[in-house]
C-alpha positions in Angstrom: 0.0 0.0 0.0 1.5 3.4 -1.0 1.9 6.1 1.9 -0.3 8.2 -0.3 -3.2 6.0 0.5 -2.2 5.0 3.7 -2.9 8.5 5.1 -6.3 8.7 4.2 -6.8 6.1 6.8 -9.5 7.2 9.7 -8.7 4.2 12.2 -6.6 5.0 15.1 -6.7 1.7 16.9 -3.7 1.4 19.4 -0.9 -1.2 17.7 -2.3 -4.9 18.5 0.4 -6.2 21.2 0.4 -10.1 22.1 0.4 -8.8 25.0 -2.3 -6.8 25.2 -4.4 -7.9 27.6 -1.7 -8.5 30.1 -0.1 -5.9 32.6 2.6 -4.1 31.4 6.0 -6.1 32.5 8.1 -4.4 34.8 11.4 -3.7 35.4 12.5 -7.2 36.4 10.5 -9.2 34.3 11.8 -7.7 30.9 15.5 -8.2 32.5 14.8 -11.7 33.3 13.2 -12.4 29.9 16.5 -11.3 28.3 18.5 -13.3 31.0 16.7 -16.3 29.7 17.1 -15.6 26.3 21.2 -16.0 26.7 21.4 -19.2 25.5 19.1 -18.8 22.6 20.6 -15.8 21.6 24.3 -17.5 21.4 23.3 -21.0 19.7 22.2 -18.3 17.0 25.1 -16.2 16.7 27.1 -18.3 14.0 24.6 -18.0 11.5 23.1 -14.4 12.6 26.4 -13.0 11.3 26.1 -15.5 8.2 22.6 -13.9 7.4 23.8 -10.5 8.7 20.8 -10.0 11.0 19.7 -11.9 13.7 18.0 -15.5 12.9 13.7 -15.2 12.4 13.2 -17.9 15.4 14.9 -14.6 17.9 12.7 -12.1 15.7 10.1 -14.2 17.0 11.4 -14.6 20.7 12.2 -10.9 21.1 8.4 -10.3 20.4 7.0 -12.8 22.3 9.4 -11.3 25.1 7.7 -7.6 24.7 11.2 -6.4 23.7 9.3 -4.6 20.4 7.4 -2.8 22.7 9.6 -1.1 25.4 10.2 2.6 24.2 7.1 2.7 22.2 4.5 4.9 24.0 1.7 3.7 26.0 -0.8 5.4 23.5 0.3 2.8 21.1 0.5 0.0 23.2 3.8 0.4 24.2 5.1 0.0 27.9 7.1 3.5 27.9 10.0 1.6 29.6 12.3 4.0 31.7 15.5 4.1 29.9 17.9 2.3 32.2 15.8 -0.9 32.1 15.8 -0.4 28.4 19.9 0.0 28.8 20.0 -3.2 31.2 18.1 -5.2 28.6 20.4 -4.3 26.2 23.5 -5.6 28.0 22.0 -8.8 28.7 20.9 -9.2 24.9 24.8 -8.0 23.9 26.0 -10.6 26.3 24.1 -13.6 24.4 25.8 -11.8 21.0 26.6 -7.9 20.3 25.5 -7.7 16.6 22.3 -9.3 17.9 21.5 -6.8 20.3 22.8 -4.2 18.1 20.6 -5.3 15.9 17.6 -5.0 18.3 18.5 -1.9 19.6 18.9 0.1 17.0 16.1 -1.1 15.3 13.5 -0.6 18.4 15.6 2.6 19.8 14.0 5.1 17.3 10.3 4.3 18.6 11.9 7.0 21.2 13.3 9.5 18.6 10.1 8.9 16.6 7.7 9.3 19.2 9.6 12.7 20.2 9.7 14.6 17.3 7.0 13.7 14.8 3.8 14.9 15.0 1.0 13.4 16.6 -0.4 12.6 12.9 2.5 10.9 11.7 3.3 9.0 14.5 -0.8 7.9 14.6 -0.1 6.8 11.0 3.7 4.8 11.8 2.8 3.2 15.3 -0.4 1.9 14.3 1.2 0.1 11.4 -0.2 -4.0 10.4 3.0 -5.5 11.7 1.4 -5.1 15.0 4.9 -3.2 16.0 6.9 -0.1 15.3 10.9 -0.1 14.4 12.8 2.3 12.6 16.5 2.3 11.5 18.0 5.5 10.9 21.7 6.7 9.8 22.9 9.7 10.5 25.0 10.8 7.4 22.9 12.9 4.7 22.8 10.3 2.1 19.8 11.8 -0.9 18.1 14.5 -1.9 14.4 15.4 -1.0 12.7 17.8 -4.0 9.9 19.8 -3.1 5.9 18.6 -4.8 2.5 19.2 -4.2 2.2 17.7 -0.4 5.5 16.6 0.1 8.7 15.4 -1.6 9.9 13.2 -3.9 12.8 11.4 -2.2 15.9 9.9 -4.1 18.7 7.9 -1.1 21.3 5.9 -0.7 21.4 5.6 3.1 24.2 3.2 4.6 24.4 1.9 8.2 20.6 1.7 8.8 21.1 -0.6 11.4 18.2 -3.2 12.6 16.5 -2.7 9.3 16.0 -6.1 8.0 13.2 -6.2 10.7 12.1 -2.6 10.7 8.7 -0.9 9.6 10.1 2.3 8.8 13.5 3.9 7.4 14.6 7.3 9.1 16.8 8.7 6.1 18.3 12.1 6.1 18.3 13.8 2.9 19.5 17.2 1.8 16.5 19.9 0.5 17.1 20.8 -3.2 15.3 24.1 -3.4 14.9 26.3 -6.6 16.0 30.1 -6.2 17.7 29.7 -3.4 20.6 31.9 -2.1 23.8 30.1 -3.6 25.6 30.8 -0.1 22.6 30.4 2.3 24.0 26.7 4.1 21.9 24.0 2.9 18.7 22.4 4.5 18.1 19.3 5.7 15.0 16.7 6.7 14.9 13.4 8.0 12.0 11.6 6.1 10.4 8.4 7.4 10.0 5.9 4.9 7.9 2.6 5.5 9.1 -0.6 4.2 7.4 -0.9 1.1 9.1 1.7 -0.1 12.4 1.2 -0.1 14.7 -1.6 -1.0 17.3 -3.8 1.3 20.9 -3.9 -0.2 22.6 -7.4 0.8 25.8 -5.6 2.2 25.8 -6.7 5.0 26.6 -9.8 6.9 29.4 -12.5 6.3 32.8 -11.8 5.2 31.8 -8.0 3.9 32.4 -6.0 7.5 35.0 -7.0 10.0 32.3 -6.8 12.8 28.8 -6.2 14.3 27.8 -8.6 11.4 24.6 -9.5 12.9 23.5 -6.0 13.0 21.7 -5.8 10.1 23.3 -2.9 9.4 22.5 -2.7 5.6 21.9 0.4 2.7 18.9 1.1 2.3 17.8 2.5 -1.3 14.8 4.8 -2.4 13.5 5.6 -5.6 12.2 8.6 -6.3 9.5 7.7 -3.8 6.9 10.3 -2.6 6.8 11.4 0.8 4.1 13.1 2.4 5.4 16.5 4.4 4.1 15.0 7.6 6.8 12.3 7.4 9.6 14.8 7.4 11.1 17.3 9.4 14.1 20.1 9.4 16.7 19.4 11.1 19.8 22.0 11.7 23.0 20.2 12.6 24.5 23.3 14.2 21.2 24.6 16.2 22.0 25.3 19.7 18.2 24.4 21.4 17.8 24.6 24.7 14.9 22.3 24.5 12.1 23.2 27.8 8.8 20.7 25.4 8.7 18.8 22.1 6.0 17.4 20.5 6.6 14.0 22.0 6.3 15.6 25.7 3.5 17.3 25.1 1.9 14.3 22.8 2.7 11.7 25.7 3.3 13.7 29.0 6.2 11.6 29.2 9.7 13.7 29.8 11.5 10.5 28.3 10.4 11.8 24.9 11.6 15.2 25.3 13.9 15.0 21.8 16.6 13.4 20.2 19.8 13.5 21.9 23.7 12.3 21.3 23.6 11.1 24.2 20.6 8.7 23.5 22.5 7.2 20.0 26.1 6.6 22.5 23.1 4.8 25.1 22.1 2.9 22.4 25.8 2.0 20.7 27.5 1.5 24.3 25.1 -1.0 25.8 25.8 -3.4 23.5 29.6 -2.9 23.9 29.1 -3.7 27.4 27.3 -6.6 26.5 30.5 -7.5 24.8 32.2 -7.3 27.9 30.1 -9.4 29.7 29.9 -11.8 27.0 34.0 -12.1 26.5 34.2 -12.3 30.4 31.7 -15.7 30.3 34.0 -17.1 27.5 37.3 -15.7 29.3 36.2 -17.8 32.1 34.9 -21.0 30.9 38.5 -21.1 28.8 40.5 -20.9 32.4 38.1 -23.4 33.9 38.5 -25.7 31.1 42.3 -25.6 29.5 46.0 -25.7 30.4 48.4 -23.0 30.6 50.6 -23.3 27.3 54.0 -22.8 28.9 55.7 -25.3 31.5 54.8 -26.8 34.1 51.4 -26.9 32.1 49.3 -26.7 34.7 45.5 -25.0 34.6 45.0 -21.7 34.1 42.3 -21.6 37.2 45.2 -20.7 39.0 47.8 -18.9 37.6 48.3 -15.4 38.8 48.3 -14.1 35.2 45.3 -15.3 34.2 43.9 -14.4 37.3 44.9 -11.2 36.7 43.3 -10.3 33.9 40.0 -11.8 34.4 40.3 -9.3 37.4 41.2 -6.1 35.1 38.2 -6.8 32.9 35.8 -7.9 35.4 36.6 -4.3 37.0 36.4 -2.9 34.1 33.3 -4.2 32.8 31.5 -3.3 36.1 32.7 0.0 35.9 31.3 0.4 32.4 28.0 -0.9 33.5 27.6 1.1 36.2 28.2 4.2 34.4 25.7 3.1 31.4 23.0 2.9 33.8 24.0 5.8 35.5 24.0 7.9 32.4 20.9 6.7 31.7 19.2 8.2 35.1 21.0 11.4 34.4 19.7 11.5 30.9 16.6 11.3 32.2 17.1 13.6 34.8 18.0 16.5 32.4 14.8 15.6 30.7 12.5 15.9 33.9 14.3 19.2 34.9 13.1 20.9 31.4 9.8 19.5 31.2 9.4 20.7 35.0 11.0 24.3 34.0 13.9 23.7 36.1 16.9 24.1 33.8 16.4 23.5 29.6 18.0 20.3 27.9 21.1 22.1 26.0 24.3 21.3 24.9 26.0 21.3 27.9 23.1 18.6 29.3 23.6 16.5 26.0 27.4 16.0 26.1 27.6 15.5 29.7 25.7 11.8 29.0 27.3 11.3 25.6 30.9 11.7 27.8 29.5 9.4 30.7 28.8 6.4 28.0 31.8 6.9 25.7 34.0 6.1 28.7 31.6 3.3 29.5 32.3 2.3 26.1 36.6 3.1 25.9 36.7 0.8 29.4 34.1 -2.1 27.9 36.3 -2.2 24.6 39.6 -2.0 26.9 37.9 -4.9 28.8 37.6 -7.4 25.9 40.8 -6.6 24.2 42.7 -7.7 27.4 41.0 -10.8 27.0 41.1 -11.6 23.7 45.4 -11.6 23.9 45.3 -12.9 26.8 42.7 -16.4 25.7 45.4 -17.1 23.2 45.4 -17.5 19.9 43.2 -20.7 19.7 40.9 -18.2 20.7 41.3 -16.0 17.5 40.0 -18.8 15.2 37.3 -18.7 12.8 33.8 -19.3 14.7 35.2 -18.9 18.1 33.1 -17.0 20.6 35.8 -14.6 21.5 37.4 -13.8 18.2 33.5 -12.5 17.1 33.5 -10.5 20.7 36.9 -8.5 19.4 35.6 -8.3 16.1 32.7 -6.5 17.5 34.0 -3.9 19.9 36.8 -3.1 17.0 33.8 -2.3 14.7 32.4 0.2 17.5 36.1 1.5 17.6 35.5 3.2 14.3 32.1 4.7 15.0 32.4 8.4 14.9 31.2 8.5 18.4 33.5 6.6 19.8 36.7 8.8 18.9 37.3 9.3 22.5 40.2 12.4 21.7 37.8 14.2 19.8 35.2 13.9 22.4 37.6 15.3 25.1 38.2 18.5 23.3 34.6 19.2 22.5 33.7 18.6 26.3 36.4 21.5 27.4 35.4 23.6 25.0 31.6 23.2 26.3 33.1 23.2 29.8 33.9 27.0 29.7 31.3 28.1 27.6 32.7 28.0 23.7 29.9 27.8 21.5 31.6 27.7 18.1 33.6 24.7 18.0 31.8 21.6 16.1 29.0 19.0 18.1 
């Protein structure tokens, strides 16, 4: 069905749930549910980076566990689920495999984003969809062009990285504005356009030998077609704006201060729990390697109890912790900021943003640290093909490159926020 006639749809039924007429989970029950999944998740992980998404058996399990459902809003049938229990499930998901929860959470992540800047029409149109769920992938980088028609745009992309797309609804795409008579030095516009499924097309790039890492993540390019958008499934966005955010349409939509707007530190929430489910991950296979082999140099006994080992089981256990405790943290102070400008104490600015995107980048430089200290020390039996820990260091070196986790580059734009410079680059 084209998104031309989709729009001229009256019914405003709140998305079906299969769990529906059950009590929202809590806190602990969602945790659990991805506790219990572990096992599943890992069985799976060989041929999830094969397929370059996660197998359709867990797209099945992660609905039946409500995991679909936790950022979407309660008007929609969603369970609004505060953002550290969102962060927690995350981790445990990572720890079963990281380009399976990277998959997952980047796919489900932008019912927040969605629900906190679209308007009330669009996001009545995109949560109320037949798949009885919402999930969006979205890239950051400006990858089309949007031209302006009667009622909205006619969008040619080429949008890489959409990660968790093979299971999405919708494609966030940001495309630049291609305006006639316009100032030939005014800076250029641009939107991010929500695209449903059927209109765009799934490039197999992903997966297999053709990325070094996260290859479960379903992190493929997506292509559209000169395809028509409507204008209420796109909006301006200014990469240099300095808001301080006080409402957005999502808190004043869902009374929610969760939903307050999109936010850097959101994406590195997103990104770094599933490093730390790395962590976690590499320290389970760390330790079932000491319990279970010999020490390779004289007098061969088992690594259990060499101090070396020992060691640096320790340093990433420590480390690991640390990193987990400051996602979650992060994620209360997120929220925090978000209460305090709803509530007219303080507004959501820059300073607010890049005070959480600092916390979880050094959650995510000590989770990284964490599993390369394991990896050399497992040994190099360890770096084989379809060994558990040679995927782990595949995975955090494939966040390495991500532009948010450049760590140097991140310290100088916190100092220059620190004392109040406004012009250097986000």
């Amino acid at each position: 069905m084209q998104v031309e006639q989709q729009l001229t749809m009256a019914e405003q039924s709140p998305i079906s749930s299969r769990e529906s007429d059950q009590l929202i989970p809590d806190a602990d029950t969602l945790i659990s549910r991805a506790v219990a999944l572990r096992e599943t998740i890992r069985a799976q992980a060989a041929e999830a980076e094969v397929l370059g998404r996660y197998t359709p058996g867990m797209h099945e399990a992660f609905l039946d566990a409500g995991f679909y459902h936790m950022l979407t809003p309660r008007m929609y049938g969603g369970y609004e689920t505060d953002l550290r229990t969102f962060a927690k499930v995350i981790i445990e998901v990572g720890r079963g495999d990281p380009g399976t929860g990277w998959c997952l959470c980047l796919g489900h992540g932008h019912a927040l984003t969605t629900a906190a800047r679209w308007t009330k029409k669009a996001q009545d149109h995109v949560f109320n969809n037949d798949t009885g769920y919402f999930r969006a992938s979205h890239s950051l980088v400006p990858a089309g062009k949007a031209f302006p028609v009667d009622g909205g745009y006619r969008i040619q992309a080429r949008s890489p990285y959409q990660s968790g797309v093979p299971y999405s609804t919708h494609a966030t795409v940001n495309v630049q504005l291609v305006e006639d008579n316009t100032d030939p030095d005014a800076p250029p516009r641009f939107l991010q356009v929500l695209i449903p499924a059927s209109q765009f097309e799934i490039l197999d790039d992903w997966g297999g030998d053709k990325i070094i890492g996260m290859r479960a993540s379903g992190s493929n390019t997506v292509v559209v077609d000169d395809k028509f958008v409507p204008s209420e499934f796109a909006i301006e966005i200014d990469w240099l704006a300095e808001a301080e955010l006080w409402e957005s349409e999502g808190t004043r939509i869902h009374h929610n201060p969760m939903y307050l707007g999109v936010s850097q530190g959101f994406l590195n929430l997103e990104l770094v729990s599933c490093v730390v489910g790395a962590a976690r991950a590499a320290v389970d296979e760390y330790t079932r390697l000491m319990l279970s082999k010999p020490v390779a140099m004289p007098p061969y006994g088992s690594r259990r109890v060499d101090p070396m080992y020992q060691r640096d089981l320790g340093t990433a256990v420590l480390k690991t912790n640390a990193a987990e405790a400051l996602v979650l943290h992060a994620a209360e102070v997120y929220t925090e900021h978000c209460a305090d400008a709803v509530n007219g104490v303080r507004a959501f600015d820059r300073k607010s943003d890049i005070e959480v995107f600092g916390l979880m980048q050094e959650a995510g430089k000590m989770a990284c640290e964490a599993v390369e200290t394991l990896f050399r020390s497992a040994g190099s039996s360890s770096a084989g093909k379809g060994q558990p820990m040679q995927r782990y260091m595949r995975d955090v070196l494939m966040y390495r490159t991500h532009t948010t986790a450049q760590f140097d580059v991140m310290a100088q734009r916190v100092g220059a926020v620190q004392i109040g410079e406004r012009n250097s680059v986000w």
